[in-house]
Backbone bond lengths (Angstrom), bond angles and torsions (degrees), N, CA, C in turn:
res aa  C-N    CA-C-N  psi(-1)  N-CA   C-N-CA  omega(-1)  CA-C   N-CA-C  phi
1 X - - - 1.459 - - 1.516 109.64 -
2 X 1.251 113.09 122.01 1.378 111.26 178.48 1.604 118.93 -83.82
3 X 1.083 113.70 165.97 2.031 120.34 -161.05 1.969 97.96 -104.40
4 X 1.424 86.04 -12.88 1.691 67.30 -158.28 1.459 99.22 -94.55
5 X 1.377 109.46 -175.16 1.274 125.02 -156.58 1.635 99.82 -111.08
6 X 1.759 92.81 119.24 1.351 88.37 175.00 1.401 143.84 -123.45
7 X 1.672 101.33 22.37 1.476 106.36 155.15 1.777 95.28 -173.49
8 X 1.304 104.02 165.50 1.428 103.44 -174.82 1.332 100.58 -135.80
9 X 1.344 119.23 123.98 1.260 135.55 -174.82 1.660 128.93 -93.23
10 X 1.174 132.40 130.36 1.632 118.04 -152.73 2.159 80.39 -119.78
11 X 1.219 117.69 98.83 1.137 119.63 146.63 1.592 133.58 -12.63
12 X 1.772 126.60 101.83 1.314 118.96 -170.94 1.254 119.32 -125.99
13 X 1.372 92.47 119.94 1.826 100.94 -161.72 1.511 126.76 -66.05
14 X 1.115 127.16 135.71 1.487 143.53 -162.04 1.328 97.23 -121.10
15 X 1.904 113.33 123.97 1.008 96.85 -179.10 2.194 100.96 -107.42
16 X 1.702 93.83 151.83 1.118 85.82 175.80 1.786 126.99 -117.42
17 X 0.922 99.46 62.00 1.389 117.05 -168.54 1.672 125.39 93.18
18 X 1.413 93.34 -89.96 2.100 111.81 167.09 1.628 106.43 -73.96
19 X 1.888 124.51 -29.15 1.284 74.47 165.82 1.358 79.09 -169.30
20 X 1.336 137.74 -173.31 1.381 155.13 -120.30 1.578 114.78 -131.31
21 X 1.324 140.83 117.57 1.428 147.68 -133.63 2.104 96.14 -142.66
22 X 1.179 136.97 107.50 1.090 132.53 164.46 1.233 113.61 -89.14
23 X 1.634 108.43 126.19 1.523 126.66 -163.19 1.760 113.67 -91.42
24 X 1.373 126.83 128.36 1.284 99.71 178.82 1.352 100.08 -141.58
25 X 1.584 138.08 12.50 1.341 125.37 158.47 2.146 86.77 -151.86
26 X 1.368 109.27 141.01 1.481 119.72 12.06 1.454 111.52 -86.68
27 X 1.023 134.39 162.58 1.825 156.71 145.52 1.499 114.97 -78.09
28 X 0.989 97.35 144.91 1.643 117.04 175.59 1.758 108.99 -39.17
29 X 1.713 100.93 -72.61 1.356 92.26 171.40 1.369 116.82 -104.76
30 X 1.278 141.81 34.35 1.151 164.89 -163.76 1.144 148.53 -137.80
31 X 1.681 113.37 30.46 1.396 120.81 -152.69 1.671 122.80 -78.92
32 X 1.299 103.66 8.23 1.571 86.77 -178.45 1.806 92.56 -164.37
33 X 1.344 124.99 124.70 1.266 109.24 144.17 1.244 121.48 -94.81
34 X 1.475 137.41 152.12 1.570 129.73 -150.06 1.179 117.68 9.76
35 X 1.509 110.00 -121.58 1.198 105.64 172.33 1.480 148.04 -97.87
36 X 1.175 90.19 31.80 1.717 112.56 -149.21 2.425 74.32 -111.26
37 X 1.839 84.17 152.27 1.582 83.76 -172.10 1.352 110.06 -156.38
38 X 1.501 123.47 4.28 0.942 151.81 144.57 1.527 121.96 -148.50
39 X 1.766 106.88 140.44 1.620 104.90 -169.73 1.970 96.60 -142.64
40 X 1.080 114.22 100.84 1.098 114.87 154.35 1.860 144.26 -117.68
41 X 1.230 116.88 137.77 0.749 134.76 -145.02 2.291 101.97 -92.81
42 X 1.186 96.61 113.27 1.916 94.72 -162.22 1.461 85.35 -111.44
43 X 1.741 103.39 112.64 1.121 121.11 156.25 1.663 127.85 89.23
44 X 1.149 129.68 -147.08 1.569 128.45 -5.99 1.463 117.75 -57.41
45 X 1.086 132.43 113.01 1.770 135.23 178.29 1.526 95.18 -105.14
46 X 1.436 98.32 101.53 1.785 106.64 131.61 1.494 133.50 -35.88
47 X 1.414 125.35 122.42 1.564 104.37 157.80 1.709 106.34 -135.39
48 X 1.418 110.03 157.39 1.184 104.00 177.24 1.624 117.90 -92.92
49 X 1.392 110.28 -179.62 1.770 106.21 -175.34 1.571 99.66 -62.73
50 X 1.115 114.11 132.68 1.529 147.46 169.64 1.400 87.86 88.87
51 X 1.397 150.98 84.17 0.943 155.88 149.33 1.862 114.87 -148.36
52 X 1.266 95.47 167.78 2.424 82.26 175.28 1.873 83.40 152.47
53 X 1.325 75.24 175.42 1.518 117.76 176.62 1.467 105.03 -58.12
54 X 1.483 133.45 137.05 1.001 150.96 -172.48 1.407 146.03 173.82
55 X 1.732 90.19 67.48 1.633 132.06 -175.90 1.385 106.12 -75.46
56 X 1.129 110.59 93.11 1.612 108.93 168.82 1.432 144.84 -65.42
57 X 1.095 134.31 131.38 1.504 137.68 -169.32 1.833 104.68 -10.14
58 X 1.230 116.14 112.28 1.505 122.80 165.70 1.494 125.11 -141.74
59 X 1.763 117.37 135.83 0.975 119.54 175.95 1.969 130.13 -49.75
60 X 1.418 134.95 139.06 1.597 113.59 173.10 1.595 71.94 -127.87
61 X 1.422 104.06 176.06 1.626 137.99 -169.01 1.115 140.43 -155.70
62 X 1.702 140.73 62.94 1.223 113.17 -163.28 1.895 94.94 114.78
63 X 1.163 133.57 -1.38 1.496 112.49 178.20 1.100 107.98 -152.37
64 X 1.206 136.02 -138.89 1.227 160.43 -145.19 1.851 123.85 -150.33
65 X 1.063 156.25 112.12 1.819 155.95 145.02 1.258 112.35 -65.97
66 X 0.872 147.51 179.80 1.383 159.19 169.66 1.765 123.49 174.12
67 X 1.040 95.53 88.50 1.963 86.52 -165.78 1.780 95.13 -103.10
68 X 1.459 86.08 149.40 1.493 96.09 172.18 1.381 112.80 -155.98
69 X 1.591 104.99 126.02 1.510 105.95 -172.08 1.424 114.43 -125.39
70 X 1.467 94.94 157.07 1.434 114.62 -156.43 2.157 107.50 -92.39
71 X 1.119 91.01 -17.61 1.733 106.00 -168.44 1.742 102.72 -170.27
72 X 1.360 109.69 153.87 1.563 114.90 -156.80 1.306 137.81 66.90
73 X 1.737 127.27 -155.31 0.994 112.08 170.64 1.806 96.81 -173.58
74 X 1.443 115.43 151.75 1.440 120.66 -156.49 1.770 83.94 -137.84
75 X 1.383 106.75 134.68 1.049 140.01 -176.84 1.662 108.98 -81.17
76 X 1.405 150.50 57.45 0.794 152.59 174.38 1.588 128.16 -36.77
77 X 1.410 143.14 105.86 1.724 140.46 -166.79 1.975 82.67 -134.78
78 X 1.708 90.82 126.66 1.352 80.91 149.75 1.853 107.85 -143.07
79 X 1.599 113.80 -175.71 1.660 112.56 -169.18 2.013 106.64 -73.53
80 X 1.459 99.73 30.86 1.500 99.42 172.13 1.469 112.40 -135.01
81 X 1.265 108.88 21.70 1.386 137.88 169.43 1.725 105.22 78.10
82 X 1.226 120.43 12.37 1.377 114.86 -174.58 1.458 90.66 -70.40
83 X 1.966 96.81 145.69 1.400 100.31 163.74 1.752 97.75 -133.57
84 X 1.359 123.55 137.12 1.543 95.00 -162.44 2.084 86.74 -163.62
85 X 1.353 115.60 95.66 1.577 140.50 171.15 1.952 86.12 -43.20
86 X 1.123 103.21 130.20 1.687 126.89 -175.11 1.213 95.72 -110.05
87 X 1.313 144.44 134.23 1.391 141.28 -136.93 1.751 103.44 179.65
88 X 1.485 132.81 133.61 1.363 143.38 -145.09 1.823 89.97 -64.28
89 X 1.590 104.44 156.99 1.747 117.63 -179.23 1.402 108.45 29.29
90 X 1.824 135.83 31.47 1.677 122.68 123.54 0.981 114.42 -74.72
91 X 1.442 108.33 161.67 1.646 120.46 150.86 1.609 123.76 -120.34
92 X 1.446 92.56 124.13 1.551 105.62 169.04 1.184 126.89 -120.93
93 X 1.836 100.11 122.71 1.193 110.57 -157.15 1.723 105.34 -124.09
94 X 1.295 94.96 129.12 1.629 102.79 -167.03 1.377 124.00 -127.01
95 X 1.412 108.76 101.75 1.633 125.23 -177.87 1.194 109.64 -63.08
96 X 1.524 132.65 114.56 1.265 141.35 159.47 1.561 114.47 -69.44
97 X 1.307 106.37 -47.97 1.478 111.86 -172.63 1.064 118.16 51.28
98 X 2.025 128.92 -106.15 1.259 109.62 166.25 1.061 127.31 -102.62
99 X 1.097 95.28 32.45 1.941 104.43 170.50 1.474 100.04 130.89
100 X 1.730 91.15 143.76 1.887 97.38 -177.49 1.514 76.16 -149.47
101 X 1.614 120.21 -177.43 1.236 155.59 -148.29 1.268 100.10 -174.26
102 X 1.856 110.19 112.99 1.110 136.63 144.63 1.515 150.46 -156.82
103 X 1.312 121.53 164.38 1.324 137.61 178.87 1.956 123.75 -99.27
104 X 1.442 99.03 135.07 1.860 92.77 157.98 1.016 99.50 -140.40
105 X 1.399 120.59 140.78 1.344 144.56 -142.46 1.781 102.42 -142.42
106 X 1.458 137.62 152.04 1.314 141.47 131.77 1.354 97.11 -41.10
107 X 1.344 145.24 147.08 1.612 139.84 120.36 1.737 96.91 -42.61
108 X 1.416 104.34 160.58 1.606 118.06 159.23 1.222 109.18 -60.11
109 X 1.485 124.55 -33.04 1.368 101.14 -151.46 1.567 102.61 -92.26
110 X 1.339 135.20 -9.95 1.534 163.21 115.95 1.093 106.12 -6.03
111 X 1.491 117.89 -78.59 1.334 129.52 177.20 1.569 126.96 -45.93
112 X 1.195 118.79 -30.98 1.398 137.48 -175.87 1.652 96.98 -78.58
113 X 1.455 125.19 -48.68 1.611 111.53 168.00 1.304 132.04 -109.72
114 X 0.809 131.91 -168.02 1.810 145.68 -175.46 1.663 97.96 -69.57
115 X 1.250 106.42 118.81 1.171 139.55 -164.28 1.493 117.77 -103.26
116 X 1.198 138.03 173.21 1.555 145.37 176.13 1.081 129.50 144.92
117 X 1.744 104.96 90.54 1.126 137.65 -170.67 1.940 120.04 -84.47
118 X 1.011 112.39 108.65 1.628 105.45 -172.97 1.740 100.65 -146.22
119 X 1.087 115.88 108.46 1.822 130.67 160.16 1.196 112.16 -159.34
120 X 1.026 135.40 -153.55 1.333 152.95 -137.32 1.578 117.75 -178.22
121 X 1.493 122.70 118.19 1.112 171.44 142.44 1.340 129.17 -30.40
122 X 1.513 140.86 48.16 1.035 131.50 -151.49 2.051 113.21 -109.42
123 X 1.371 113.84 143.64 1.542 96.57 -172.92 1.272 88.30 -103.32
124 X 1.634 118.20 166.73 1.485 121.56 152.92 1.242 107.62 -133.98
125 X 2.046 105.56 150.14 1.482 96.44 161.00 1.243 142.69 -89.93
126 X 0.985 127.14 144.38 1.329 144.32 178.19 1.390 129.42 -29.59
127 X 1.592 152.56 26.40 1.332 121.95 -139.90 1.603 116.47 -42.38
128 X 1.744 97.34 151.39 1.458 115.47 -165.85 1.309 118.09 -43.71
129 X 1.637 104.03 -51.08 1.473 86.50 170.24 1.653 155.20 -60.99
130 X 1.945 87.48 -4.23 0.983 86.49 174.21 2.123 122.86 -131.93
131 X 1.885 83.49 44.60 1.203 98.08 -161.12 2.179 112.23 -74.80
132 X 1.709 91.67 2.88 1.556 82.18 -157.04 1.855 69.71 -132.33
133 X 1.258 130.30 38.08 1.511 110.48 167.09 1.767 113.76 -77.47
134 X 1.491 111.54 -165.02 1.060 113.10 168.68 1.584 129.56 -69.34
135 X 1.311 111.29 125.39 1.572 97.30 -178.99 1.627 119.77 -53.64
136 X 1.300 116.01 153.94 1.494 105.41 -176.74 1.911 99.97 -140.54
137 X 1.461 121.78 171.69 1.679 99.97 149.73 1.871 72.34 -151.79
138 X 1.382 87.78 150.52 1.946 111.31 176.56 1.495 95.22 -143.40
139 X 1.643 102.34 129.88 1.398 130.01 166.13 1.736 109.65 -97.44
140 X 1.421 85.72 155.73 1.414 101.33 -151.50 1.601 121.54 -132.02
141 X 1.598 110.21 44.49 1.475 118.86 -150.55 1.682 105.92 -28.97
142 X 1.619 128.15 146.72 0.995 121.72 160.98 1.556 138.70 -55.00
143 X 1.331 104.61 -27.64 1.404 108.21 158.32 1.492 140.96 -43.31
144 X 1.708 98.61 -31.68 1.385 133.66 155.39 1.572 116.35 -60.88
145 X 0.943 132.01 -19.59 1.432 107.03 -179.63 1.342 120.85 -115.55
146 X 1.236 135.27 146.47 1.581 127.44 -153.67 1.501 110.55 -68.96
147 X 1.431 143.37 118.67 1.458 146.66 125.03 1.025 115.35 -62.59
148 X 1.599 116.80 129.86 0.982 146.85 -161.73 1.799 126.92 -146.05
149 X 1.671 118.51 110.59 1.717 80.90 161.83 1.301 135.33 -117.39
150 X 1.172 104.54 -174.90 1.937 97.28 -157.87 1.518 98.12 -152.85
151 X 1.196 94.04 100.99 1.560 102.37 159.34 2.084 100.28 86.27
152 X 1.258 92.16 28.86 1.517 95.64 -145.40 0.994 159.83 11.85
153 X 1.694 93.15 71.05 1.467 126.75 -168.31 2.013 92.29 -118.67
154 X 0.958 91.72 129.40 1.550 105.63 161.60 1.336 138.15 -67.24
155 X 1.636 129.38 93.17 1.477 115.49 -166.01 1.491 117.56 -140.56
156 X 0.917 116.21 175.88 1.440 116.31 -148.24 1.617 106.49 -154.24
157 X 1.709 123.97 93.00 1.234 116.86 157.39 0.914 153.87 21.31
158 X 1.024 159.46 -78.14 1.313 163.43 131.38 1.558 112.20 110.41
159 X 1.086 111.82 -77.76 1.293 119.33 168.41 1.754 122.98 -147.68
160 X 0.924 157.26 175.93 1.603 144.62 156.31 1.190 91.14 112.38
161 X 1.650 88.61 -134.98 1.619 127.32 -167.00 1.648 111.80 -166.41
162 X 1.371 104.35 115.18 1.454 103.39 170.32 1.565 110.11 -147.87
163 X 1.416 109.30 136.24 1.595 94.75 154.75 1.667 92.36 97.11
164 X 1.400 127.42 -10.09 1.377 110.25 -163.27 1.388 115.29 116.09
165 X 1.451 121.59 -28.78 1.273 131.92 -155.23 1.139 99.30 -112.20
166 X 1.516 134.05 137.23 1.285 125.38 125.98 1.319 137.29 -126.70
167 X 1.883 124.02 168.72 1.245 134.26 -157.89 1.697 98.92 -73.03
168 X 1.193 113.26 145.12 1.317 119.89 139.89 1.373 124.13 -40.07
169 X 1.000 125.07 -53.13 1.827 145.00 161.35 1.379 94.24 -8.28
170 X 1.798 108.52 99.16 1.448 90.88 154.92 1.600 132.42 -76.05
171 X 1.187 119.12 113.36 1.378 110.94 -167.92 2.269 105.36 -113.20
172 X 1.085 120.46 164.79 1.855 123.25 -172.03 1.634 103.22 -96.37
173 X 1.383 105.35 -22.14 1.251 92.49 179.55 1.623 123.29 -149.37
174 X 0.972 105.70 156.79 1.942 119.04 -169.29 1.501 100.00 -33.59
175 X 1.560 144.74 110.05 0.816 117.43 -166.09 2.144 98.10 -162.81
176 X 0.879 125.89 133.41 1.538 123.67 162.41 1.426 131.70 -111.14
177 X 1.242 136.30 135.06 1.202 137.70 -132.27 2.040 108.53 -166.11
178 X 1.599 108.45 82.65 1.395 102.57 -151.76 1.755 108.81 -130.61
179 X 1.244 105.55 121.25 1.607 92.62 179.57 1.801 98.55 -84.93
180 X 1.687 102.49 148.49 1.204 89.71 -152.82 2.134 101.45 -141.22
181 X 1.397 108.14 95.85 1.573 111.93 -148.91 1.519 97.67 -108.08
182 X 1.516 101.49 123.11 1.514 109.27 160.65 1.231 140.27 -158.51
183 X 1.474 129.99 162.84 1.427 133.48 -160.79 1.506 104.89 -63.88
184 X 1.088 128.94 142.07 1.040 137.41 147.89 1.518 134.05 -17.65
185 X 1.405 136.51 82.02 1.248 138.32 -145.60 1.811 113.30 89.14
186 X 0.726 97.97 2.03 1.542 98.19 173.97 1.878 113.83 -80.57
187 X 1.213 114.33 155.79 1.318 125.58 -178.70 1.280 119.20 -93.01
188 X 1.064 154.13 126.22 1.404 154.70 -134.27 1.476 109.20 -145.54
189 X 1.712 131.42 75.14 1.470 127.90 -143.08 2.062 72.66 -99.37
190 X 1.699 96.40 131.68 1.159 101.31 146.68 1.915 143.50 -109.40
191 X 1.423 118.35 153.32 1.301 99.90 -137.85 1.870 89.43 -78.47
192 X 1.641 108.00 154.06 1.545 115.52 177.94 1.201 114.85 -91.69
193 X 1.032 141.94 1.29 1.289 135.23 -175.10 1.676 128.38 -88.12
194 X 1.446 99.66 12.58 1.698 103.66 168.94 1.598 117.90 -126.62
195 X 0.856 121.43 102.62 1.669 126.00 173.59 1.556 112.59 6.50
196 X 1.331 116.79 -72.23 1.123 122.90 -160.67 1.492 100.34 -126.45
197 X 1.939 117.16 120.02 1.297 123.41 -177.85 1.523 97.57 -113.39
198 X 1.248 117.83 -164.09 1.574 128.61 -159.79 1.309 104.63 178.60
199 X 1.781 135.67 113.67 1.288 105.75 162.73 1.861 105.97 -132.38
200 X 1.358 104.28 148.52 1.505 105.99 -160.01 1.700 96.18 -110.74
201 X 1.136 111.45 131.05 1.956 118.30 -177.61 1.439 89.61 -78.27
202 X 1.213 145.42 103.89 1.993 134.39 139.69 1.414 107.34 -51.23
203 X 1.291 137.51 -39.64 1.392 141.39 170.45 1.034 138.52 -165.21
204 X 1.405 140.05 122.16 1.240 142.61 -153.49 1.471 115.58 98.36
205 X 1.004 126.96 -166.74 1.559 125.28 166.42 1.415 121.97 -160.97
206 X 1.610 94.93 -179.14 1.559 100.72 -167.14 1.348 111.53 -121.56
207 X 1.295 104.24 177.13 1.528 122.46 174.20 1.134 104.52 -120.05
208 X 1.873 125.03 110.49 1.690 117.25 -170.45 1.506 93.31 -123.15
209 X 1.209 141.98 132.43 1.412 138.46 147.33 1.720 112.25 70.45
210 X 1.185 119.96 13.34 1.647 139.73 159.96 1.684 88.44 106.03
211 X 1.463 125.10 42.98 1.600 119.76 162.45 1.660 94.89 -149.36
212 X 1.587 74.61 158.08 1.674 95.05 -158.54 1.377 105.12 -103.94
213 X 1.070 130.61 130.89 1.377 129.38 -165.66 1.848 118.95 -122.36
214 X 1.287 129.05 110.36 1.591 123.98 -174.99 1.357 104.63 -91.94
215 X 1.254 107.91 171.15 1.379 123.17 -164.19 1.694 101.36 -98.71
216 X 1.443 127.38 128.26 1.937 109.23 19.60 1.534 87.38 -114.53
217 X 1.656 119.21 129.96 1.857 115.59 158.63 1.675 82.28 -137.29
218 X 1.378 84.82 166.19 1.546 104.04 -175.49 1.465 96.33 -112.07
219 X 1.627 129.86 143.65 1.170 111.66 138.71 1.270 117.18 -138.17
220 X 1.352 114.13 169.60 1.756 111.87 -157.64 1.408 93.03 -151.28
């Protein structure tokens, strides 16, 4: 496994109607780290009372969703009658397989006040064999997923396996997935045991390999 850094990605924002989503895989020459194959980055978007989120009913096929937010909350409906409020450090993770139907919405009662929505959006692929299973979506209260510190750095599960630990998150393939919070001057050991890592700044920044990096770039 090599240490060095092998491309650095500048996040490009897509707007989606009410409010604005920074895109950072796929890339031109860069379409996938592991298994992750799209990663976007929602917000922070303000809204005022009678304003919100309002993603309308859409087909996925063949992969994986996974949203996880940092502040707010997204009203989740999908065509298997799940209805399931997305709420800061869960994870909801939603198997399309061969097709699902869905929406994220403000709730009304959201909508009626001052709002502020900010997480992140990630797709995964599917292995083949199991590109045409049953669609599924499983919530994942945050309480559920392991916090941990390390090196005394503050971190938080997500999905995989790192460090010793792993998520409940059923996930198909070898994969780590970590929100990852720390003080200022602190050391930030990331775990080696997967081929290909990726880490994205939401705020603040780092020091990677003697370059300094601001928020938001990806590098992998």
């Amino acid at each position: 496994m090599s240490d060095s850094i092998e491309m650095i990605i500048d996040p490009r924002p897509t707007d989606l109607g009410d409010f604005e989503v920074r895109r950072v895989l796929p890339y031109r020459n860069k379409r996938t780290v592991g298994p992750f194959i799209f990663f976007d980055h929602m917000g922070p978007a303000h809204f005022p009372p009678g304003k919100g989120i309002a993603v309308r009913p859409h087909p996925h096929i063949g992969l994986a969703t996974v949203t996880y937010l940092f502040e707010g909350e997204i009203l989740h409906r999908d065509s298997l009658g799940v209805v399931q409020p997305i709420t800061p450090g869960a994870v909801n993770w939603m198997t399309a397989g061969k097709g699902i139907v869905h929406s994220e919405r403000s709730s009304d009662e959201n909508r009626a006040a001052d709002e502020t929505v900010h997480g992140i959006q990630a797709w995964v692929a599917l292995p083949k064999e199991h590109e045409q299973t049953e669609p599924a979506f499983k919530h994942y209260p945050s309480d559920q997923l392991p916090e941990f510190e390390q090196d005394g750095v503050h971190m938080k599960l997500i999905a995989g396996s790192a460090f010793g630990r792993e998520a409940q998150v059923e996930v198909l393939w070898p994969t780590v997935y970590l929100d990852i919070q720390a003080k200022a001057g602190a050391k930030i050991p990331l775990p080696d045991d997967h081929e290909e890592r990726a880490l994205y700044v939401v705020e603040g920044g780092v020091r990677l390999m003697a370059q300094k990096f601001q928020k938001p770039r990806w590098r992998c």
